[in-house]
N, C-alpha and C positions, 0 to 999 in steps of 0.2 A: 084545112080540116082541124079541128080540137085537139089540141093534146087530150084531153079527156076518151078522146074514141078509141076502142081498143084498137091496136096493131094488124092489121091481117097479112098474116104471112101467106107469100105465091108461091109455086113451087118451083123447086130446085131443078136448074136446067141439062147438066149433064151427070155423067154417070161420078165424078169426083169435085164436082160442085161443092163451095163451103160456103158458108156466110161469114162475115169477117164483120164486127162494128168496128166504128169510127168514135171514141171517146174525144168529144170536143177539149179545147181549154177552158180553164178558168181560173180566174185570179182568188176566190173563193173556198175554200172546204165546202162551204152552206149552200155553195150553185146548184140549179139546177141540173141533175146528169141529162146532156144535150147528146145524143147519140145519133149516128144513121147506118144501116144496115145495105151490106153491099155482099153481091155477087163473085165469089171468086171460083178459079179451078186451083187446084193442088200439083196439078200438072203445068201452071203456070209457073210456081215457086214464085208465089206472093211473101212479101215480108210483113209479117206481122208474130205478137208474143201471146201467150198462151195460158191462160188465166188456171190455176187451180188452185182449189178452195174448197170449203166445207160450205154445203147449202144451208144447214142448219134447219129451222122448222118451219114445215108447210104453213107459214103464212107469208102475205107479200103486202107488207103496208108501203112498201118502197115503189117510185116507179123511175123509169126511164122512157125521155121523150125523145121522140122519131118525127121526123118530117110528115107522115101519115098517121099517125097516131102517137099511142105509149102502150107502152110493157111495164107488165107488176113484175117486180122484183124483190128479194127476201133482202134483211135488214143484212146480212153477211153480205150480199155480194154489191149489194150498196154502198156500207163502208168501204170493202175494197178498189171501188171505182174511185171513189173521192181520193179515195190516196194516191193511189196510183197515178188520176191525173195530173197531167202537165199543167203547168201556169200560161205557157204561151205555144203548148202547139198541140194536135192531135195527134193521138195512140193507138195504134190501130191493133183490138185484140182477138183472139177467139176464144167466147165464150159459152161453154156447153149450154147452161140456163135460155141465153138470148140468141144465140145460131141455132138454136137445132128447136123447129117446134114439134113444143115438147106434145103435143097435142095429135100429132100426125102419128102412128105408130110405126107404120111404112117405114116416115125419112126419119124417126129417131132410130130405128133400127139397120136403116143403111148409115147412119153417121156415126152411128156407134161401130160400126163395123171399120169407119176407116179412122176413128180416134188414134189409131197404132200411128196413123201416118200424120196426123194432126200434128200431134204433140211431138212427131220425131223431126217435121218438118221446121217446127218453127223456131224464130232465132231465139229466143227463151224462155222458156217456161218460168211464170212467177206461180210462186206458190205464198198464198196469204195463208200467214196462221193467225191471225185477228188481230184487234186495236190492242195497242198494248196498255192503255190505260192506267193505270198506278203501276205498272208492271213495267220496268225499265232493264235495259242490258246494253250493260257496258262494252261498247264496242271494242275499244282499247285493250279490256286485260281479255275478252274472249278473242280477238285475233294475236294474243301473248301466247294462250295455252295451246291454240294451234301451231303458233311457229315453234312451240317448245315440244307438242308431239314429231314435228318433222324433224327437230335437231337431236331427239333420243332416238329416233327411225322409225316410227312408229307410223307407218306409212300406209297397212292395209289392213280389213278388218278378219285376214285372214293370218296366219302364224302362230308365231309364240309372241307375241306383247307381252304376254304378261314373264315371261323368262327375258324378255329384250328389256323391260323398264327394270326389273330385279338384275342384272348383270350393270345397267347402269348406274344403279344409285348403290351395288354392292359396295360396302367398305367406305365413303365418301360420305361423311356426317351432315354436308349441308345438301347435298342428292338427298339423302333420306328423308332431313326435314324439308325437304320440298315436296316429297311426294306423300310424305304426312298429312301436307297441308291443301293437297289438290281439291280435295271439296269443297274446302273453305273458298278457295281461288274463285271456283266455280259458281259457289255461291255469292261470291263477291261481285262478280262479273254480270248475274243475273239470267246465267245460260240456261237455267233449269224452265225459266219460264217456255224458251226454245219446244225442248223435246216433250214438255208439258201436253202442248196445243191438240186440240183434239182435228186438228188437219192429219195426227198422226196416223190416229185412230180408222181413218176411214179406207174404203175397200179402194175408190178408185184411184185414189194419188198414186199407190202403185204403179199402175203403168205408168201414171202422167209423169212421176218421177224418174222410171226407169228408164222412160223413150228421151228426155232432154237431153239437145246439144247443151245446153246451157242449163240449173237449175239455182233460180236464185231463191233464196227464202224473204220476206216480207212482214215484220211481226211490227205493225203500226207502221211508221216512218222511217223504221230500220230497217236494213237491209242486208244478207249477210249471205256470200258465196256458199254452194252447197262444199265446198270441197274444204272450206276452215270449219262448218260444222261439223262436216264426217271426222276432221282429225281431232276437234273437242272431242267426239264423242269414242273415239280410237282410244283416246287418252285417257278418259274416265274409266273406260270400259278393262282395258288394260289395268291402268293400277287398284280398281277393285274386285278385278282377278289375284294381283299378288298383295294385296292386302286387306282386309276386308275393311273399307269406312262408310260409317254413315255416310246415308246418299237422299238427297231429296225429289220422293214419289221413284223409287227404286225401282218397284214393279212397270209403272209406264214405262221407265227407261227400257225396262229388257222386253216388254211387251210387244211396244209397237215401235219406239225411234230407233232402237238395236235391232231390233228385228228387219227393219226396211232397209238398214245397211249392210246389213248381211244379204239380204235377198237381192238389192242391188248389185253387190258385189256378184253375187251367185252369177246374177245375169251378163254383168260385163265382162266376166269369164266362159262363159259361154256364148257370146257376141259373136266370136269369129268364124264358129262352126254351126252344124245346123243341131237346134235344141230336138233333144227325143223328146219325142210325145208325151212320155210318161215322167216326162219333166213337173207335167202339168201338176201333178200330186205332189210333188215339192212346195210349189208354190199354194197352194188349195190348203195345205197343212199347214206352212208356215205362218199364212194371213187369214185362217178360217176365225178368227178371233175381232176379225175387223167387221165394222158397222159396217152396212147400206141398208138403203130404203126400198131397195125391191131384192128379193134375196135371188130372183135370179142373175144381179151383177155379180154376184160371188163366180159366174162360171163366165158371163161375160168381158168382166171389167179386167182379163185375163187372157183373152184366146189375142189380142192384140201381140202378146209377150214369145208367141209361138211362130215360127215361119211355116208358110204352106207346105214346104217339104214335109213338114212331121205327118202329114197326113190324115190330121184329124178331122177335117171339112168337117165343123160344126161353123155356124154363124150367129150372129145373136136374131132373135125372133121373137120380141115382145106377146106373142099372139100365145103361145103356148105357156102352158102352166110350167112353175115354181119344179115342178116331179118329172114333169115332158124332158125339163132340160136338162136335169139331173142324170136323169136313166139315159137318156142320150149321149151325153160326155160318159157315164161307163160303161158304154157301149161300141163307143168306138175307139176307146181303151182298150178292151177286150179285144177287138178285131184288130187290133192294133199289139194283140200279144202282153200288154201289162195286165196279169193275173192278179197283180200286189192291190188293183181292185177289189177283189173279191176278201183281200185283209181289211182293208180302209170301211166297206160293209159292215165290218163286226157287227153281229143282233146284239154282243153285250153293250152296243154305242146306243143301240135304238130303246125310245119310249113306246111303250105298249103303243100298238097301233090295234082297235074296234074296228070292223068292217063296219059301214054307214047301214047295214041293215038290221044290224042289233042294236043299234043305240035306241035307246030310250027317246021321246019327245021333250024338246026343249033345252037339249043337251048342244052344247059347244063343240063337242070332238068334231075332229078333222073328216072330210068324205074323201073318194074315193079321188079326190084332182089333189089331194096332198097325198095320196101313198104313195111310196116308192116298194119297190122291188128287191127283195133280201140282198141281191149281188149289186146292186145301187149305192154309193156314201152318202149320207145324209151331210153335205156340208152346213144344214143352220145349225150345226149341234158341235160344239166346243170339241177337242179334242185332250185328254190329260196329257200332261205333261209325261209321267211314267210310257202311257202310251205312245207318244213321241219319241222315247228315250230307246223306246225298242223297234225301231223303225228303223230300216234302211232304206231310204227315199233311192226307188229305181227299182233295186232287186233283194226288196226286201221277204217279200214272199217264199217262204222257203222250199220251191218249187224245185226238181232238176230241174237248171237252165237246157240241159240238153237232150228234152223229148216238148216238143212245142205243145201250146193248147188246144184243144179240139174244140170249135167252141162253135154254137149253132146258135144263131138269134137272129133268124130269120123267118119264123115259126109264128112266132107271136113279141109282140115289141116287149111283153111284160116277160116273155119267161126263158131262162138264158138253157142249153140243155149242154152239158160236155162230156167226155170220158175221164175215169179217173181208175188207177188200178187200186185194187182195196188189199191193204197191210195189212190190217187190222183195227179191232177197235178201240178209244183208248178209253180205260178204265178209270185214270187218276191221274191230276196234275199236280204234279210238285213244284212249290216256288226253288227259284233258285236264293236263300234268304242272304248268303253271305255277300249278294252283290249289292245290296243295301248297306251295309256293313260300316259305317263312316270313319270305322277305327283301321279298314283296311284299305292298302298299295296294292298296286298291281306287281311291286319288286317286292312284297312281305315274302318273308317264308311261310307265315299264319294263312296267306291270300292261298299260296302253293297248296299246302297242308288241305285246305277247306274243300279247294277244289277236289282233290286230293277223293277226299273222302264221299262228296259228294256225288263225284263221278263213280265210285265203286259202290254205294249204294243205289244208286240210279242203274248201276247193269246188274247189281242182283234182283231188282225188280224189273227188269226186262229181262232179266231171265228166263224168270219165274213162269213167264208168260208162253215159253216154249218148251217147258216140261212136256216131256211123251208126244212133240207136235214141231212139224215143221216149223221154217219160216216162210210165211205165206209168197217168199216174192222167189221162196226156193234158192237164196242166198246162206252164206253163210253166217250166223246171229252175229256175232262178234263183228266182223263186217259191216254188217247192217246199222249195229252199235253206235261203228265208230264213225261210219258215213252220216248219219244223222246229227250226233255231234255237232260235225264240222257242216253241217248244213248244206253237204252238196261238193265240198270244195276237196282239195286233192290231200 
C-alpha cells in the first residue's frame, strides 16, 4: 500500500488495550519517521516510555509512515521523534497524538480515562520542552547549582528555604557573595530557557508529570533528570524568598514551573493515603491558569490524579458540552459534602451571562450549552491572586463543620435546592485594610494595636444591629461575635 494512503485505524480489543508505536532507527535527523503500531494490554506490563509534549497548532504538515499507510502529524511532535530516536535500534513509545484515534470519541475517551495508568505505568516519561535551537544549557554548572541546593538542604519545595539558605550564608562573606550571585549562575548555566518552555504552560503535563516512575526532561538534545531541575528550581526559588534578585521571566517561573512543583509535591504527599475528593479544588485552582484545547480537559486532564475511593465517579465523556461537565464535577462535590463549592461559584467571578432568547440577531453571545448554574465554578475564568490568598483549599467555606449539608439535586440537573438557617441579613462589608498593610509583622505591636481596633469597631457595628432585638439564632450576641471571628473554631 502507499505511504500516501491514510492510516486506518481498527479497533482496540480489550477492555485495557493500548497501542504502543515502534520508532524505527536511523542514522539520519532528516530520515524518514518509519513507524509501526502495535497492540498491547496494560495488564500485560509491556515496556515502553511515554512521550509528553506540547501539540502546538492544529496543523499537520508532518507525517509518519506505517506499514498500511501514514499519519499526519504536527511540526512539535515530529521534531521530538527525530531526536528522540536511536541511531541503531528501535523505541518503543506511547504516544497520545498516534495511539489513541483521535477521531473515534468512544476510544479517545476510554483512553483518556486510563492515561492515569499509562503514564504511571511506564518506565519513563520524556517530556520534550522543544529544539533548543540558539538556546543552549549548560549542563555542567546547572547540575553545580543542584548539588549546591542539596549541600545547603535544600531538599523540598516545602519548609523554610528561605530561613535554611539565610542561616547558611549568615555571617560568612563568601556564602553571601554566592548567593548574590545565584542568577547570574543561573543565567550563566542557561536554565531559564528550562522553565521558560511553554510545555510548562499546559493543562495535561500535569498528570503526565505527576504519574512518572521516572521524569526526564528533553530540551533538544539535552537531557536533564526531573529531580536536578526541582532542586535548580528549590534553590532559585529559596534565595529569592530571602532576597529579592532580578530573575529572568519571574512571572512564568511562579506561574507555571513553581507552581507544578508545588502541586507535585502536594501530590507525593498525599500518595500514601487515599486523596479527599475535595482535593479536586486544590488542584482546579492551582492550574486553572493552564492552556488546553478543549476546555473540558481542565476537569478531565485531572480525575486521573484521584483514587476511586474518593467517590467521585465522574469519567471523561467527550459527547457532553464544556457546562455538562462543569455542573457535573460540582455536583458531585456537593454530594460529596464540599460546600467550599458553592465559594469557588462566586457570581462576582462570572461575566454577564444573556439568556439566548434576548439576544439580538447576529450577535456572538454564548447559548444556552455554555451556561452554567450559579452553584457551578466556571474554571475557563482565571482566578486573582487576592482571591487565592483567601482561600483555604478543603475547608475553606466558612460553614460549621458540624451540622452537614442538606442538599437535593436530584430534582432537576440545573437547580441545586438545600436548607440553611437565616441570621441575618448583611447590610455592609468592611475590608479588613490593615492586612494589606506592607509596613506591617504579624510580631508588630502596630499589627496588635490595628487589629486591636478593628475588631472593637467591627462589634460596635454588630451591635448595632441588635438594638431593642434578639439574636436571630437566640444565642448570646457577644458569643455569636466571637464564634464568627474565629470562623467556627474553638
Amino acid at each position: 500500500m502507499s505511504f500516501s494512503s491514510p492510516y486506518q485505524y481498527g479497533a482496540l480489543g480489550r477492555i485495557d488495550s493500548i497501542r504502543l508505536l515502534k520508532l524505527k532507527p536511523a542514522s539520519s535527523s532528516d530520515a524518514t519517521l518509519s513507524c509501526e503500531l502495535s497492540e498491547s494490554n496494560l495488564s500485560a506490563a509491556p515496556e515502553y516510555e511515554a512521550l509528553s509534549y506540547v501539540w502546538g497548532k492544529d496543523e499537520y504538515p508532518q507525517r509518519i509512515e506505517l506499514p498500511s499507510g501514514c499519519l499526519k502529524i504536527t511540526e512539535s511532535l515530529a521534531s521530538a521523534l527525530r531526536t528522540l530516536r536511536s541511531s541503531d535500534k528501535p523505541r518503543q513509545l506511547w504516544v497520545d497524538a498516534v495511539c489513541i484515534n483521535q477521531c473515534d470519541h468512544v476510544e479517545k475517551a476510554h483512553q483518556v480515562s486510563q492515561m492515569a495508568k499509562i503514564y504511571g505505568k511506564a518506565a519513563r516519561v520524556l517530556a520534550w520542552l522543544g529544539e533548543s535551537s540558539d538556546a543552549t544549557l549548560n549542563m555542567t554548572l546547572a547540575l553545580d547549582l543542584a548539588q549546591k541546593a542539596k549541600d545547603i538542604g535544600l531538599l523540598s519545595p516545602r519548609g523554610e528555604n528561605r530561613e535554611t539558605i539565610r542561616k547558611w550564608a549568615y555571617g560568612d562573606s563568601e556564602k553571601l557573595e554566592w548567593m548574590m550571585g545565584v542568577m547570574d549562575a543561573v543565567d550563566d548555566a542557561g536554565f531559564f530557557w528550562l522553565y521558560q518552555s511553554s510545555w510548562f504552560t499546559r493543562m495535561w503535563i500535569v498528570q503526565e508529570a505527576l504519574l512518572a516512575k521516572r521524569l526526564i526532561l528533553h530540551f533538544g538534545t539535552v537531557r536533564l533528570d526531573w529531580e536536578d531541575f526541582e532542586k535548580v528550581m528549590i534553590l532559585i526559588q529559596a534565595v529569592n524568598a530571602a532576597i529579592r534578585l532580578p530573575m529572568t521571566s519571574r512571572e512564568v517561573f511562579v506561574k507555571y514551573a513553581w507552581a507544578l512543583i508545588e502541586v507535585r509535591d502536594h501530590w507525593l504527599q498525599s500518595d500514601s493515603h487515599p486523596v479527599a475528593a475535595d482535593h479536586i479544588t486544590y488542584y482546579m485552582h492551582q492550574l486553572r491558569r493552564r492552556s488546553c484545547k478543549d476546555d473540558r480537559d481542565r476537569v478531565f486532564a485531572l480525575l486521573g490524579l484521584l483514587p476511586e475511593s474518593t467517590g467521585l465517579n465522574l469519567h471523561p465523556d467527550y459527547s457532553k458540552t464544556v457546562a455538562e461537565v462543569y455542573t457535573e464535577l460540582a455536583a458531585a462535590q456537593l454530594r460529596l459534602g464540599n460546600i467550599g463549592v458553592l465559594y469557588d461559584a462566586g457570581l462576582w467571578k462570572r461575566k454577564y451571562f444573556q439568556p439566548p432568547e434576548s439576544r439580538g440577531e447576529g450577535t456572538s453571545q454564548p447559548s444556552w450549552s455554555d451556561y452554567l448554574p450559579t452553584w457551578a465554578p466556571d474554571y475557563r475564568q482565571d482566578t486573582s491572586f487576592m482571591e487565592l490568598a483567601e482561600m483555604r483549599f478543603g475547608d475553606y467555606f466558612g460553614a460549621d463543620p458540624r451540622v452537614p449539608p442538606n442538599i437535593d439535586l436530584l430534582k432537576e440537573s440545573y437547580r441545586l435546592t438545600t436548607q440553611a438557617t437565616l441570621i441575618d441579613i448583611v447590610t455592609c462589608v468592611q475590608p479588613a485594610l490593615f492586612v494589606h498593610h506592607e509596613g506591617l509583622r504579624a510580631n508588630d505591636a502596630l499589627m496588635l494595636l490595628t487589629c486591636r481596633r478593628f475588631c472593637m469597631d467591627l462589634k460596635r457595628t454588630f451591635d448595632s444591629q441588635f438594638v431593642n432585638r434578639p439574636c436571630p439564632s437566640h444565642e448570646d450576641s457577644t458569643k455569636v461575635f466571637a464564634y464568627s471571628l474565629v470562623g467556627g473554631g474553638n
